[in-house]
C-alpha positions as CSV (number, residue, x, y, z in Angstrom):
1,X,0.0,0.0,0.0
2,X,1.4,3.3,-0.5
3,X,2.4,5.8,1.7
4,X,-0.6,8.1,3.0
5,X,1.0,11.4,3.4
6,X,-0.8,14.9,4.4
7,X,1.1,17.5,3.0
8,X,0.1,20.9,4.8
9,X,1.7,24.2,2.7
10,X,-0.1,27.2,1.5
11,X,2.4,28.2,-1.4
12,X,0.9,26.6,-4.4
13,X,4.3,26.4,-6.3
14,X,5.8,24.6,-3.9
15,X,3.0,22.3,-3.2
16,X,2.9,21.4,-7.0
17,X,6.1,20.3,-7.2
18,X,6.0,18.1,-3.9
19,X,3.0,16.5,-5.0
20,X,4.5,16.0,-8.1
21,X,7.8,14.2,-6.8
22,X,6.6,12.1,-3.7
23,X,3.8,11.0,-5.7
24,X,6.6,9.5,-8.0
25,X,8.2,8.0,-5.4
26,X,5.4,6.1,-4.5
27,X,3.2,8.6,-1.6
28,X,-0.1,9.0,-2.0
29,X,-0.4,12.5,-1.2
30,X,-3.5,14.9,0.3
31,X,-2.7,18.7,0.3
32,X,-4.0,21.2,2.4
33,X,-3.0,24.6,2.1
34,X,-4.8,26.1,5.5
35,X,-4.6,25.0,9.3
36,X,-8.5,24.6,9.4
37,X,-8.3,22.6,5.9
38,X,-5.2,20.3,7.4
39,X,-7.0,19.5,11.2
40,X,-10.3,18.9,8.8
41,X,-8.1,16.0,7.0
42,X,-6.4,14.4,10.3
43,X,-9.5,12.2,11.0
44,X,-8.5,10.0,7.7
45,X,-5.0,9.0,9.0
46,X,-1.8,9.3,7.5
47,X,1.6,7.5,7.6
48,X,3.1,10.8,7.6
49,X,2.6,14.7,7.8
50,X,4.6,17.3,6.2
51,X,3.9,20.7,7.4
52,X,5.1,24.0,7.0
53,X,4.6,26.7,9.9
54,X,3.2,29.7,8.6
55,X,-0.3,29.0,7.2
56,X,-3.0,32.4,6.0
57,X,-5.2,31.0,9.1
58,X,-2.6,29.4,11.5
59,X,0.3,27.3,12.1
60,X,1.9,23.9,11.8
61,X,2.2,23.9,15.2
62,X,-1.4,24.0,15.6
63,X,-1.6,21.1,13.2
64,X,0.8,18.5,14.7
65,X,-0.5,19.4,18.3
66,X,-4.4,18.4,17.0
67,X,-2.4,15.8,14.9
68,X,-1.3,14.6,18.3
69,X,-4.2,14.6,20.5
70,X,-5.4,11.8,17.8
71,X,-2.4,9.9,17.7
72,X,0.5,10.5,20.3
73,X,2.8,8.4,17.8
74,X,1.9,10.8,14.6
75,X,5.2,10.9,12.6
76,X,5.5,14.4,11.5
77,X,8.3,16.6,9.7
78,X,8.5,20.5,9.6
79,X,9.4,22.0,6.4
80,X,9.9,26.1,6.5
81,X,11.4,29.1,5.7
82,X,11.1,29.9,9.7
83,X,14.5,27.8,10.7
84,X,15.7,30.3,13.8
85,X,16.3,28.2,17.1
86,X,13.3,29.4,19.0
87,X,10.9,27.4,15.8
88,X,13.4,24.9,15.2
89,X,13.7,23.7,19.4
90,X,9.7,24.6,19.2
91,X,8.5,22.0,16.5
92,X,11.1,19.4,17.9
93,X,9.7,19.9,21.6
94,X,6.0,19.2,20.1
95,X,7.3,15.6,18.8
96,X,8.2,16.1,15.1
97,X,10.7,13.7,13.8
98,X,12.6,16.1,11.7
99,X,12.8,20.3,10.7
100,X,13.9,20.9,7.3
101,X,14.6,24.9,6.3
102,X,13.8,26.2,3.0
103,X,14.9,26.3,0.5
104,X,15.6,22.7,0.6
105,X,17.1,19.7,-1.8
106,X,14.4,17.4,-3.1
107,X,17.0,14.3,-2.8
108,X,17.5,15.4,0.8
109,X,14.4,16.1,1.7
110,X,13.0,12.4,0.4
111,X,16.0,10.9,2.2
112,X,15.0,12.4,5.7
113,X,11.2,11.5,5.0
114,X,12.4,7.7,4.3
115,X,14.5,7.8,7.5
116,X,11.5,9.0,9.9
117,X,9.8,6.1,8.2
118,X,12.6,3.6,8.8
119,X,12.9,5.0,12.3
120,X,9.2,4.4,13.0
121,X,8.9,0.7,11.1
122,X,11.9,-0.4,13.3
123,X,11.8,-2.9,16.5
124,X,13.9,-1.4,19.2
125,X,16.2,-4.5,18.3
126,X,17.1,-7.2,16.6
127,X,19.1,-10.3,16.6
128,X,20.8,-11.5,13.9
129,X,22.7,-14.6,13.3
130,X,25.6,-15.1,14.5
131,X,24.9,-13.2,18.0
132,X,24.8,-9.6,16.3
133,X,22.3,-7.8,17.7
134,X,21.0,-4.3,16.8
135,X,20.2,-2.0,19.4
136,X,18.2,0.7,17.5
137,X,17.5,3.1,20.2
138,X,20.7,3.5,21.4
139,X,21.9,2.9,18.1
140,X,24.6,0.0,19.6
141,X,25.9,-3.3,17.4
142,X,27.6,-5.9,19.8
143,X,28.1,-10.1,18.6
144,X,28.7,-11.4,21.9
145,X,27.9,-8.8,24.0
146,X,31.2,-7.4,22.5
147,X,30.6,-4.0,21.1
148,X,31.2,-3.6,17.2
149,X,32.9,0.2,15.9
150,X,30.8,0.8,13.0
151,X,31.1,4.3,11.5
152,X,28.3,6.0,10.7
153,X,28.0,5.0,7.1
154,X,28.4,1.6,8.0
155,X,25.4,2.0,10.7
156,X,23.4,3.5,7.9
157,X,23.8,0.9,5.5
158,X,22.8,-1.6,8.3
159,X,19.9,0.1,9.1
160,X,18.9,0.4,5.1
161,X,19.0,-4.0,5.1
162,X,17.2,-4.1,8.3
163,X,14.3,-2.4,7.1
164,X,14.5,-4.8,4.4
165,X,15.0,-8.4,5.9
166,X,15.7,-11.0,3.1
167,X,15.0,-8.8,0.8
168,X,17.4,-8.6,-2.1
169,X,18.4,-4.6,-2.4
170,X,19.9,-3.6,-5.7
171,X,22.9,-1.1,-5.7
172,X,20.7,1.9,-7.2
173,X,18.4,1.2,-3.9
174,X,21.0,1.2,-1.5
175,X,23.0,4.1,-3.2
176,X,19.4,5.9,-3.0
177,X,18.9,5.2,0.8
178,X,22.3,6.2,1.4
179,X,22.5,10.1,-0.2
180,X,23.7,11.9,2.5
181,X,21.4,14.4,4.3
182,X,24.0,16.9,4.1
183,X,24.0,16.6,0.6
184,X,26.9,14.7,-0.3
185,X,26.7,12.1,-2.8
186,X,27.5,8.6,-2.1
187,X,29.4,7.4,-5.4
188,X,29.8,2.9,-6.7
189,X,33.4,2.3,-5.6
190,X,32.0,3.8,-2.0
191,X,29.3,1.4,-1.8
192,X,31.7,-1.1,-2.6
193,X,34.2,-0.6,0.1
194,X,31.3,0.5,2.8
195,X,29.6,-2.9,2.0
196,X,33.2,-5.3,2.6
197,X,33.8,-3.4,6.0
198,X,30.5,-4.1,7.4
199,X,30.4,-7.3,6.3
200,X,33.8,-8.0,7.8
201,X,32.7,-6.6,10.9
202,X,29.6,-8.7,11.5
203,X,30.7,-11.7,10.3
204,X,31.5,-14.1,13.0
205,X,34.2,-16.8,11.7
206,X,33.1,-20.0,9.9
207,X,29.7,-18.8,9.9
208,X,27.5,-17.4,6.4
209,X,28.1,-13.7,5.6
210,X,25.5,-11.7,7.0
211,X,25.6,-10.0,3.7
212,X,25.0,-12.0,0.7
213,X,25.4,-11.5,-2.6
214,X,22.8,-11.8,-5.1
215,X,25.0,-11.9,-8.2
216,X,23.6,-9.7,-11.2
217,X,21.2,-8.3,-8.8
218,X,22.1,-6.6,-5.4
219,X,23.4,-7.8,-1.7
220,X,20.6,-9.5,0.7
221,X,20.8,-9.6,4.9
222,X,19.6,-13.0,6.3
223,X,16.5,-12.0,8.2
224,X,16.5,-11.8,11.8
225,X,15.9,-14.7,14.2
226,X,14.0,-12.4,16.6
227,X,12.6,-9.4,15.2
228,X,11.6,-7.8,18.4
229,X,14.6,-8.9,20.6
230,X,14.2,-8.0,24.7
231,X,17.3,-10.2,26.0
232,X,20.3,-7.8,26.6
């Protein structure tokens, strides 16, 4: 099913052309250009809302805090020309996931929305095999109750299979999850060398690779054994 998505932003332009591009990438997308229009639409549910502050008859803020009196778990993410401290530490106090200023980078901005998602979709851990186990909220990998040093490219790529468990990822996907929020492009030969390090740092000796590869088609991660792991 695709991704319900309320998309709450008064400038028409702007609106166009988001509707335009995450409705290519798979959202289905409801606009609402006013705070009264937005809080009319929250009653239908959506995965996700996008919201800029400063609306003709209100604000964001208004929206996410009606958003959350319907559903304290609402993923939401800011996206405005107001990026001082006071809105930015404002919207982020309220619960939203993410604050993007404007102008922004489409590629950017549809990498952060995927990682709210990926963030949200997640157990808290996992356990792999082999004794890796994930720790997503304090973002920890041990095998053995030994910590493993991943950088954070490595961590992001791991994060990228486990939202997809035994699911074979081509290298356009995982070069797509893996555009840098900052902007900076992550080129072939990078994926490449990011790809061997993590593998050699999860596989435990004589074991499978965590990591396989699907020859002419992409690298897979053996699913978990326990998706929602408790034991530390």
């Amino acid at each position: 099913m695709p991704i319900r998505l309320l998309l709450v932003e008064d400038d028409d332009a702007i609106a166009r052309g988001l509707c335009y591009a995450l409705e290519q990438e798979g959202y289905a997308v409801r606009r609402a250009a006013t705070q009264a229009a937005a809080c009319a639409a929250l009653p239908e549910g959506f995965d996700l809302l996008l919201l800029d502050i400063t609306l003709p008859d209100g604000s964001g803020f208004e929206v996410l805090r009606r958003a959350r009196r319907l559903d304290p778990d609402q993923p939401a993410v800011f996206l405005t020309a107001r990026d001082d401290e006071g809105n930015t530490v404002l919207g982020l106090d309220l619960g939203a996931d993410d604050y993007i200023a404007k102008p922004f980078r489409l590629r950017e901005l549809q990498s952060r929305l995927r990682a709210v998602l990926r963030r949200r979709r997640a157990p808290p851990a996992c356990l792999l095999p082999g004794g890796v186990r994930v720790d997503l909220q304090k973002a920890e990998v041990t095998r053995g109750g030994e910590p493993l040093a991943l950088t954070a490219l490595e961590y992001k790529l791991l994060l990228v299979f486990l939202a997809h468990p035994g699911q074979t990822l081509s290298r356009a996907q995982l070069l797509d999850a893996l555009w840098d929020e900052s902007g900076n492009f992550v080129n072939d030969n990078t994926l490449t060398v990011y790809i061997k390090r993590l593998r050699a740092k999860l596989n435990t000796p004589g074991a499978p690779a965590l990591i396989a590869t699907v020859r002419g088609l992409g690298y897979r991660l053996q699913a978990p054994e326990v998706p929602h792991a408790s034991q530390p």
